[in-house]
N, C-alpha and C positions, 0 to 999 in steps of 0.2 A: 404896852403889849395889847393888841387886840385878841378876840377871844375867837373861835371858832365859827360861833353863831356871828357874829360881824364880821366878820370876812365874809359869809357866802350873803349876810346884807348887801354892802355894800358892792359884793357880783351881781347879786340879781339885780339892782337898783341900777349899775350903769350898763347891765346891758339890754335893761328896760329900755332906757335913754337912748342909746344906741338903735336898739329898734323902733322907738317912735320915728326918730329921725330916717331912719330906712322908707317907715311906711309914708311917713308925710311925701318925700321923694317919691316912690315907685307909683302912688296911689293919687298923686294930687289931680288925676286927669282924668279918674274914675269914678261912678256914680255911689252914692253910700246912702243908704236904707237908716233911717232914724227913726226908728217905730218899737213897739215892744208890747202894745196894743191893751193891757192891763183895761183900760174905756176909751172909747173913741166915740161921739157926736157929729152927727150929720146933718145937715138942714136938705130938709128940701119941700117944694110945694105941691098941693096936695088939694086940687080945686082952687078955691077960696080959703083953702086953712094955712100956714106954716106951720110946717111939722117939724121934728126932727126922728132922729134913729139913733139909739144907745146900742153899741155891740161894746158886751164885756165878758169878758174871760174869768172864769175862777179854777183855779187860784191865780193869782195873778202873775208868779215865775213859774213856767214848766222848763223840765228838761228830759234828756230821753231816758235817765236812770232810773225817773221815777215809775214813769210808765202807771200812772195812777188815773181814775177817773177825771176827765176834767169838763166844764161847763161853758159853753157861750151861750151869752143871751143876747137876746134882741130884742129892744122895744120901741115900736114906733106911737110917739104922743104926740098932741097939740100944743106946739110951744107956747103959744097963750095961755094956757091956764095947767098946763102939765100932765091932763089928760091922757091915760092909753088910748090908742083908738081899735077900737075890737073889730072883731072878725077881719083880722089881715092874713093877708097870703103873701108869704115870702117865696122867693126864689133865690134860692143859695146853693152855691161850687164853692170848692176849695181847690186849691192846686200847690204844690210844694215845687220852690224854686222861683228864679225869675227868669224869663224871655223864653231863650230858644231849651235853656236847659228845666221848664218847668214842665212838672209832671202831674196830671189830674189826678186828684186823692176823692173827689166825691164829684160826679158832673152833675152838672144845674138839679137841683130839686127841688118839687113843690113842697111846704110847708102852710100849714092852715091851724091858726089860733081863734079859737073863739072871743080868750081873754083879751088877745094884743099882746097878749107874753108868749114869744119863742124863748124855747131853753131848752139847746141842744145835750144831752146827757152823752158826751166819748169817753168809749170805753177803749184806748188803745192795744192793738190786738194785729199779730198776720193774718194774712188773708185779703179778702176781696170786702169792698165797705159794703155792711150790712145795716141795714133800719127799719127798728121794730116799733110795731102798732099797725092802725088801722087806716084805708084812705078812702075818702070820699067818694062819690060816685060822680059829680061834677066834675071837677079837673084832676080827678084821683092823685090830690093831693095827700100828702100824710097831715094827720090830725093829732094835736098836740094834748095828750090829757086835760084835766080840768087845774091842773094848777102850772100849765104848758110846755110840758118836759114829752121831748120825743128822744129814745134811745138811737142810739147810732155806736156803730161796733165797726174796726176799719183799722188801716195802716194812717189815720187821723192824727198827727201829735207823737208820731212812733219813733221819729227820728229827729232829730236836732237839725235847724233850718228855717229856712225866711216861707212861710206859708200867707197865703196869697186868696183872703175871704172877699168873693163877688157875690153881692146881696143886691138883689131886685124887691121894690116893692109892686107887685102883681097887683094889690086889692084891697079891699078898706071897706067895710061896715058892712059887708054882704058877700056871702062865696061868690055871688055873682056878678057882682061889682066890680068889671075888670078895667084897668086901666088901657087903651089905646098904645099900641108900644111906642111910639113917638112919645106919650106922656109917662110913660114906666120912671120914676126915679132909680136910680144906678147908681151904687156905689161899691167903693174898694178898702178893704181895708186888712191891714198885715200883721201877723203877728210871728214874733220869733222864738223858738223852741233851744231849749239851750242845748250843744252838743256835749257830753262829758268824757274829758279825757283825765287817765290818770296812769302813772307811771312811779317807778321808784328811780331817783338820780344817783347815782352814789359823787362825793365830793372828798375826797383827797381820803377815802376807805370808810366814811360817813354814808350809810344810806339816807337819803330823804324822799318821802313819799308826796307827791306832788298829783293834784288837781288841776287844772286847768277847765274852764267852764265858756263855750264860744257860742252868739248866736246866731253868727249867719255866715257860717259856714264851717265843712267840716276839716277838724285839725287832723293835722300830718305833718310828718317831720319833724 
């Protein structure tokens, strides 16, 4: 005799199976997002230097229940010898979603570190994105304190979804030091927000309280 709890094993297991086999079908001709962004590296050139660019996320799983502070950094160094390279200006947008159905969450902004460390401080929150501190009188860029933490308060990280980080390197070893936009390095990088859903199932007058955790897109149904 099986027992209660094995029986709804062995349900949720084949109709596990049952819907891979759905999605492999429905889905085989559609594009799929492999990202999750915890660190990602970027090469690019920089004069006579090879550089690269660290953008990482702390902590490294977010999702929308937690709604907690969370951090991206960005460091651009000299992949030769692993150097920061100081006084960078970044130019960074975020947008949530992909293509036709993506929605601006922060448009292009300037960012200016003396150290070479960015490190965005999001505070998830409604409303309209807001960013605190001081900015330049040059390209009135925002300036990152002295251990490179700029606050940022916004619909940032609020929802559970594929978010869509455009990072421009503007400039390198002098505010004034700009790069020619033809020579701007560009890059793109995603990271996914977990959606959380939870429900109670009840099973032949058994309730079971179920989570379900998705991150790139939201559940229904």
């Amino acid at each position: 005799m099986q027992s209660g709890r094995q029986k709804v094993s062995y349900f949720v297991f084949a109709a596990a199976l049952a819907g891979l086999s759905i999605i492999a079908v429905t889905f085989s001709n559609q594009k799929a997002f492999g990202d999750g962004l915890t660190a990602e590296t970027f090469s690019a050139t920089l004069g006579d230097r090879n550089a690269e660019l660290l953008v990482q996320v702390n902590p490294p799983i977010l999702t929308d229940a937690s709604r907690n502070d969370a951090y991206i950094l960005f460091r651009l160094y000299d992949a030769n010898n692993n150097q920061t390279i100081q006084y960078t200006t970044f130019f960074v947008s975020v947008e949530k979603g992909v293509g036709e159905d993506a929605v601006t969450i922060m448009p292009p902004t300037l960012f200016h570190t003396e150290s070479g460390l960015l490190r965005l401080k999001v505070q998830p929150s409604e409303g309209e994105m807001q960013i605190f501190g001081t900015q330049e009188q040059f390209l009135n860029a925002w300036v990152a304190d002295p251990g490179g933490t700029v606050n940022v308060q916004g619909p940032l990280f609020l929802e559970g979804g594929l978010y869509h980080l455009r990072v421009e390197i503007f400039g390198v070893d002098n505010i004034r030091n700009i790069f020619a936009d033809e020579n701007i390095p560009k890059f793109d990088s995603w990271l996914s927000v977990g959606d959380v859903f939870t429900q109670s199932i009840d099973y032949r007058g058994q309730p079971y309280n179920t989570t379900i955790i998705s991150y790139y897109d939201r559940i229904r149904d």
